[in-house]
N, C-alpha and C positions, 0 to 999 in steps of 0.2 A: 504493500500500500504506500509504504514511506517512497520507493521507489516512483512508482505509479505517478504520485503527486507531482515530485522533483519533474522527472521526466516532463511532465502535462507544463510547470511553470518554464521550465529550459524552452521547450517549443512555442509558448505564450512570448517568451523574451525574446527569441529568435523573429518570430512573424512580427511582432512591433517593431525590432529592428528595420525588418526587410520593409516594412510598411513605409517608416519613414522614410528611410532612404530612397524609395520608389517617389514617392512625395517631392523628395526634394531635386529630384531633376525635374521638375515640371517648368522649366525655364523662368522661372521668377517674372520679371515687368511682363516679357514677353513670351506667354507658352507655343507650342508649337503649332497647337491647336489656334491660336491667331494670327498665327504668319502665315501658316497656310489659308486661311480665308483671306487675307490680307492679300495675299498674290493670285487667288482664282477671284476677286473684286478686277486686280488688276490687267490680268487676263482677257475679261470681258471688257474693259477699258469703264467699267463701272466707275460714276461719282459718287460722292466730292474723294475718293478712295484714287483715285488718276490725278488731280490736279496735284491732292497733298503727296500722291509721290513724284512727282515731278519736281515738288519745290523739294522736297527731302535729296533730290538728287543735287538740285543746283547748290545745295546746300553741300553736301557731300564732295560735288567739284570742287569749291571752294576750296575745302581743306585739303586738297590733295596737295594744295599749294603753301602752306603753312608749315611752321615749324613748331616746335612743341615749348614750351616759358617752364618747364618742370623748376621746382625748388627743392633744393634741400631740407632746407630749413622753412614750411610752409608759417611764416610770420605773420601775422595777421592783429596788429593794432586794434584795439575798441576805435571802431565812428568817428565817436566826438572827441576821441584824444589826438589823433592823425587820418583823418578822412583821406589823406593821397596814400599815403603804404597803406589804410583800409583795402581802397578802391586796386590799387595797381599790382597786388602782390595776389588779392582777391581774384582778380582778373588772368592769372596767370593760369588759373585750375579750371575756373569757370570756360573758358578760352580752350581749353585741350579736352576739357569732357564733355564740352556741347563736340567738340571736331570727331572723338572717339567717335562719341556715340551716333552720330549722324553715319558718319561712314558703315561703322559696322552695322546697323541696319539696312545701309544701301547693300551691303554687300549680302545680307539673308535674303532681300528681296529681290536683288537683282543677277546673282551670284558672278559680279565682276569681281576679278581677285584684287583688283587693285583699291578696292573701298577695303577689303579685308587687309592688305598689307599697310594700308594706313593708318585702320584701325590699331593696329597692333606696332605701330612707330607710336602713338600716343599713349598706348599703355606701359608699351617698355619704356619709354621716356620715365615716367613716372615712377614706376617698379624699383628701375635702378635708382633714380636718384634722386628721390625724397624718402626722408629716412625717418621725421618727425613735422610735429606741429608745433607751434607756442604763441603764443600774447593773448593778449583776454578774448581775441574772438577766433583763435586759429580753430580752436575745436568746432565750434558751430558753424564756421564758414567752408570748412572741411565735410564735415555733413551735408551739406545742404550745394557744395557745388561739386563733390564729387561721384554723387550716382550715375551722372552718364558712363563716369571711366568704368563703374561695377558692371553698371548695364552693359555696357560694350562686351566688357569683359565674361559677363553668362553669353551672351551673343554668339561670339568667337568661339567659349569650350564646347559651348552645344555642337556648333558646326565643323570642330576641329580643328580651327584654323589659330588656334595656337601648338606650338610645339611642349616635349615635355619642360623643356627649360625657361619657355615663357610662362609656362600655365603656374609652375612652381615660384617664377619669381612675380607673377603679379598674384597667388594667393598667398605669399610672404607679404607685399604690402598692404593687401586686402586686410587682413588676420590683424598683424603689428603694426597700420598704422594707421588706414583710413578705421577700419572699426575700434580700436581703442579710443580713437577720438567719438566715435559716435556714442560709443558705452558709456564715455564719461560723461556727457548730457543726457543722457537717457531719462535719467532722472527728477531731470529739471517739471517745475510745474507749466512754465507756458510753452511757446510753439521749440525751445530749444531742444525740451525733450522729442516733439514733436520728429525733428527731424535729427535726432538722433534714434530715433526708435527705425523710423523708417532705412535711413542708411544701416543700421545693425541688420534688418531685418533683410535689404538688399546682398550681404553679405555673409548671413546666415546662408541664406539660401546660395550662393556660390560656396561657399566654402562643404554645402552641404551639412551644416553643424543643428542639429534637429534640437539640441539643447537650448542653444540660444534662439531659438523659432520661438521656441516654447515661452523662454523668458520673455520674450517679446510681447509678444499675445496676453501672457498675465497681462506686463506692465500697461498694455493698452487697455484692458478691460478693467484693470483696477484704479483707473482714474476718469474714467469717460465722464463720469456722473461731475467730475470737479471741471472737466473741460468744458461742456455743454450743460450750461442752466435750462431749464425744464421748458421754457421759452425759445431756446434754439442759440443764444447769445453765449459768447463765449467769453467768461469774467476775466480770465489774465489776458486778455488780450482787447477788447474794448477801452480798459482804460488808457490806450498807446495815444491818448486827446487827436489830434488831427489824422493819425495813422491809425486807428482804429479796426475800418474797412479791412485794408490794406493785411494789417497782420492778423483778421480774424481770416482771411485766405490762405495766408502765409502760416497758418496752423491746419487749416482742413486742407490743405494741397497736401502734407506730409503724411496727416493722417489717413486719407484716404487711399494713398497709394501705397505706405506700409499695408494695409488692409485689402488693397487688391492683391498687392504680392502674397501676401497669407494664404488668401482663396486659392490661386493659381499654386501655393508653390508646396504648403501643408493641408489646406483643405476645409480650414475654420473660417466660416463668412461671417467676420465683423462689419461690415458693410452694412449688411442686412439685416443685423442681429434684430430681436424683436425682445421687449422687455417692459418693464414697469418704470427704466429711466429714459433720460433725452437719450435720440438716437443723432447717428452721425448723419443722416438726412435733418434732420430738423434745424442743424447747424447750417447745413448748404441753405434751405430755404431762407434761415433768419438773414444767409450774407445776400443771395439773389434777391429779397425784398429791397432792401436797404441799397443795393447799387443800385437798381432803378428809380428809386424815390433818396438818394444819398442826406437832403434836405432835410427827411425825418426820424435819420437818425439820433436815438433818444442820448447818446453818452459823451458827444462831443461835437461842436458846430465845425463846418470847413471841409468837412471829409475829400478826400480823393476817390473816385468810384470804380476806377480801372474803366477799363473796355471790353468790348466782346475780342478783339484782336489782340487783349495782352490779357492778362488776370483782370476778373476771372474769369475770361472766357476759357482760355486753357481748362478750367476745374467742370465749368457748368458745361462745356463738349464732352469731357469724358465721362463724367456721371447722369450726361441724358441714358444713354442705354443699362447701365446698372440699374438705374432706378425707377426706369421707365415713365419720365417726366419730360412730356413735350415742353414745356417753358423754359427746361434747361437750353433745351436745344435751338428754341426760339431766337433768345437771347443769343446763340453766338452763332444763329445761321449766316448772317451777315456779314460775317468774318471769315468764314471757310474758303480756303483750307486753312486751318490755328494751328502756327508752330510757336510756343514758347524759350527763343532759342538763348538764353541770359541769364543770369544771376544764380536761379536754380532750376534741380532739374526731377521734378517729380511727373509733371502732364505737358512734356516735352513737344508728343507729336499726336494730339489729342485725336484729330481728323484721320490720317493716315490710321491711328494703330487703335482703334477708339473701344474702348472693353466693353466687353457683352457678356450677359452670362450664361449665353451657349452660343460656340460654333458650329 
């Protein structure tokens, strides 16, 4: 019987194993299951599925022309202490992980090798030689501009088109550099956790690390209720007085695509989750009310409302079909095709790659 048991929990432990691990290839941003829709859309030369990849190409030409700003030492000044090393050392990452990650897309979709050997100049760039982060915003600016190079980087292992010695030296800085930075804001109560959850969770999922998925997913479901008030408003982040708007997007961009990766990569839809507290839709409708009437918002006069062709249209393109809300899509019809290609990079190529929840 003692036997019996043992054996029955050994095999329990083994299939959960193998469970995960199955899981955790399901391509993270982008599973397979979207890219191949994505290229029979393009196939038929279906829209707005044909325009956004045309721009994602010209985009991709682009960089074929560029060179990569890698740092060592990714230093990153607070704002209001040195707004130019903010901006310019900022710009160094943001700069090579929009180029990564454009290319390497082109290259799943279009399978020119030379979007792929691009790609993989911008990551090895980075792999070899940046080695850390520092100054009071290196961590958070790290997070939140380096998901294209991850993205890229699931892109490329899926497709092979990294070798053994690129794959190892960019899941070295995945591991010890970009995620350490992300772990260590995970934390935080406003959108820094935010988008350290998401970049861990981007990284989880390459690294294949089922533990840290896991941690993830707690950490998101054990604060939702302090992120979104019952109303839809999101308390650390309204009080930003004139940025308000602005960073209550700059909180649901991070959350919501931590949360698609989840579904796609483990299999837990926080997205959808259904419950007794706010949900993570209630947040999107409080921000889409309020940028179309910006005037009446209740927490600070002056707002900035974004656009449908910058934030949030990026957010309200990608979660019309999650959530099956034509007013999402209303709003940034106008706009199509929506590349968000700056600063950060959660709903990068909202039109082109736009999640559904089914293929």
């Amino acid at each position: 019987m003692l036997f019996s048991n043992l054996l029955r929990g050994y095999c329990a432990t083994i299939i959960l194993l193998l469970s995960s691990a199955m899981l955790l290839n399901a391509q993270g941003m982008h599973p397979a299951a979207q890219i191949s829709y994505v290229k029979a859309q393009l196939k038929e030369g279906r829209e707005p599925y044909f325009s956004a990849y045309k721009q994602l190409l010209a985009y991709a030409d682009s960089a074929l022309t560029q060179q990569h700003h890698a740092l060592a030492d990714f230093a990153v000044p607070g704002f209001y202490v040195d707004p130019e090393g903010h901006r310019t050392n900022s710009k160094s990452l943001q700069t090579d992980s929009f180029h990564a990650y454009a290319t390497a897309l082109a290259y799943v979709l279009s399978g020119k090798r030379k979007y792929a050997k691009k790609a993989v100049y911008f990551l090895n760039a980075w792999a070899t030689t940046n080695t850390r982060y520092s100054q009071a915003d290196g961590p958070l600016v790290m997070a939140y501009s380096g998901p294209g190079l991850v993205i890229a980087a699931q892109l490329l292992k899926d497709a092979g088109q990294l070798s053994g010695k690129e794959l190892q030296r960019v899941e070295r800085w995945v591991g010890e550099v970009y995620r350490v930075a992300c772990n260590e804001i995970r934390n935080r109560k406003n959108n820094w956790a935010d988008w350290g959850r998401y970049g861990s969770v981007l990284s989880a999922a390459f690294l294949e690390d089922s533990g840290e998925m896991a941690e993830n997913i707690r950490l998101i479901q054990s604060d939702l209720h302090h992120k979104i008030a019952p109303d839809g408003h999101m308390p650390e982040e309204v009080r930003r007085q004139d940025r308000g708007l602005w960073y209550t997007y700059f909180s649901l961009a991070p959350i919501t695509a931590a949360c698609w990766v989840i579904r796609q990569t483990e299999g837990t839809d926080l997205l959808r989750g259904r419950g007794t507290g706010p949900t993570i839709q209630s947040g999107i409708d409080y921000l889409l009310r309020f940028v179309i009437n910006p005037e009446s918002w209740p927490w600070y006069a002056n707002q900035r409302p974004g656009s449908p062709d910058s934030w949030p249209g990026n957010l309200m393109e990608a979660m019309e079909g999650i959530y099956e809300q034509a007013e999402y899509g209303t709003y940034a019809a106008e706009a199509r095709p929506i590349v968000y290609p700056i600063h950060h990079f959660a709903w990068t190529f909202p039109t082109l790659m736009k999640p559904r929840l089914t293929y």
